[in-house]
C-alpha positions as CSV (number, residue, x, y, z in Angstrom):
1,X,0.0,0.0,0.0
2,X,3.1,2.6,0.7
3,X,4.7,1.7,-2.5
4,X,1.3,3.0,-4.4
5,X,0.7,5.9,-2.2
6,X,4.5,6.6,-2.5
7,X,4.0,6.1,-6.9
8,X,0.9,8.3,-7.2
9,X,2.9,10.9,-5.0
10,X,6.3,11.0,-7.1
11,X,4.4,10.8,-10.0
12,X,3.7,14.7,-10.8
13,X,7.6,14.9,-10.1
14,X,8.7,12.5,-12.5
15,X,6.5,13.9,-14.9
16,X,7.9,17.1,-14.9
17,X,11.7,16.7,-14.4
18,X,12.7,13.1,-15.6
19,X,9.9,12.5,-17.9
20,X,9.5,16.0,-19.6
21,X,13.6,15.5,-20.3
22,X,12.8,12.0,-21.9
23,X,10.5,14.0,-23.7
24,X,12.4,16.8,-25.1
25,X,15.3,15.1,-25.9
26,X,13.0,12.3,-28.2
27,X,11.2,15.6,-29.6
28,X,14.9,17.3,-30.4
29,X,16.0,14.1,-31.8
30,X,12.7,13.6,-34.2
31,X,13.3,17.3,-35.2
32,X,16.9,16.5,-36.0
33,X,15.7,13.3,-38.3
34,X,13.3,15.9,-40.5
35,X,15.8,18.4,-40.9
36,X,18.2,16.0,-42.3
37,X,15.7,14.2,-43.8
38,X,14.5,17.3,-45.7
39,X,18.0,18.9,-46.2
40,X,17.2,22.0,-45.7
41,X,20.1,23.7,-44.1
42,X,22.2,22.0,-47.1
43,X,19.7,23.7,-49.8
44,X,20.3,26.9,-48.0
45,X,24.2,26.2,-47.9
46,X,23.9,26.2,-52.0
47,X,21.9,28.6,-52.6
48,X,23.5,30.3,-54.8
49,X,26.0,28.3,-56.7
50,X,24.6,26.9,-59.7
51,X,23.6,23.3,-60.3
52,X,25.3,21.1,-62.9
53,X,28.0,23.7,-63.0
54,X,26.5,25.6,-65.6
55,X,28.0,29.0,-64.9
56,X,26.2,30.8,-67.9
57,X,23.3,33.4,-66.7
58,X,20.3,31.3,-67.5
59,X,22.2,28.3,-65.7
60,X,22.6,30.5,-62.5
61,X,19.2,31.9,-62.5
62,X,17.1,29.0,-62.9
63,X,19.5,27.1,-60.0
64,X,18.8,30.1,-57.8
65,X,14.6,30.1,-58.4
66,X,14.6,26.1,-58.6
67,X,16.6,26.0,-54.9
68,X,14.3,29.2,-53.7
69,X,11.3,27.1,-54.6
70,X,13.1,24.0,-52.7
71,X,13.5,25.8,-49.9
72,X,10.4,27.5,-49.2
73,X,8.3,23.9,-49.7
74,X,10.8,22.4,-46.8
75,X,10.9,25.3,-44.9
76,X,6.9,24.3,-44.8
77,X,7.7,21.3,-44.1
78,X,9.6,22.1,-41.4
79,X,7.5,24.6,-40.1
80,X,4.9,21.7,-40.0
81,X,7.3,19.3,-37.2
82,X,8.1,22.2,-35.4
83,X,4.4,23.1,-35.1
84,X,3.8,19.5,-34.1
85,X,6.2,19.1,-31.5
86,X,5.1,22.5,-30.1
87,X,1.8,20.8,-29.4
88,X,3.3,17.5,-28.4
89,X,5.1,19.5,-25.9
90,X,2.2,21.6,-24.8
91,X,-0.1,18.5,-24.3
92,X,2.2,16.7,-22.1
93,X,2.4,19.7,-19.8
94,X,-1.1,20.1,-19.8
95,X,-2.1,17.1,-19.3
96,X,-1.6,15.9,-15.4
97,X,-3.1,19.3,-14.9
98,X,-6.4,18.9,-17.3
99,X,-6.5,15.0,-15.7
100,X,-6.8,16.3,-12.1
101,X,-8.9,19.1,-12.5
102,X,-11.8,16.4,-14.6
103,X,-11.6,14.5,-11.3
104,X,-12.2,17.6,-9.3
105,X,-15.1,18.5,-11.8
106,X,-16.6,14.5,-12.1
107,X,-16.6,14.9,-7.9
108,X,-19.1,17.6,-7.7
């Protein structure tokens, strides 16, 4: 009976110190897997040098647009995980706190 009392008590803790690190950690690693997945940091590192190494004008101009097209569709993409972490993050901190107060309210 004390080691359940003792669980449910150093559960809040847990939650928010060794479980909320677990957590961000596994969120920073999936972020790291898109970005390399999506490449963007390497489209934005060759941004401007041309593709194929066709250094003529129209060469240069359409590897510039193509790579600015590239990178605004990952940059979505991006923008998408990030958004979705966010939330993954905000639920987990909400939730011990929306759980106890739907006791509270199921109570009365």
């Amino acid at each position: 009976m004390t080691d359940i009392l003792r669980d449910i008590l150093y559960f809040p803790v847990w939650w928010y110190s060794r479980g909320l690190k677990f957590l961000l950690l596994k969120l920073a690693d999936i972020l790291d897997d898109k970005q390399r997945g999506l490449a963007l940091f390497v489209w934005i590192k060759n941004i401007f040098k041309p593709m194929y190494g066709q250094y003529d004008w129209a060469g240069i101009l359409i590897s510039f647009f193509m790579r600015l097209v590239q990178i605004i569709i990952r940059g979505i993409a991006m923008l998408f995980w990030l958004v979705l972490v966010a939330a993954i993050l905000a639920v987990w901190l909400a939730l011990p706190v929306v759980a106890v107060w739907q006791i509270i309210v199921q109570l009365k």
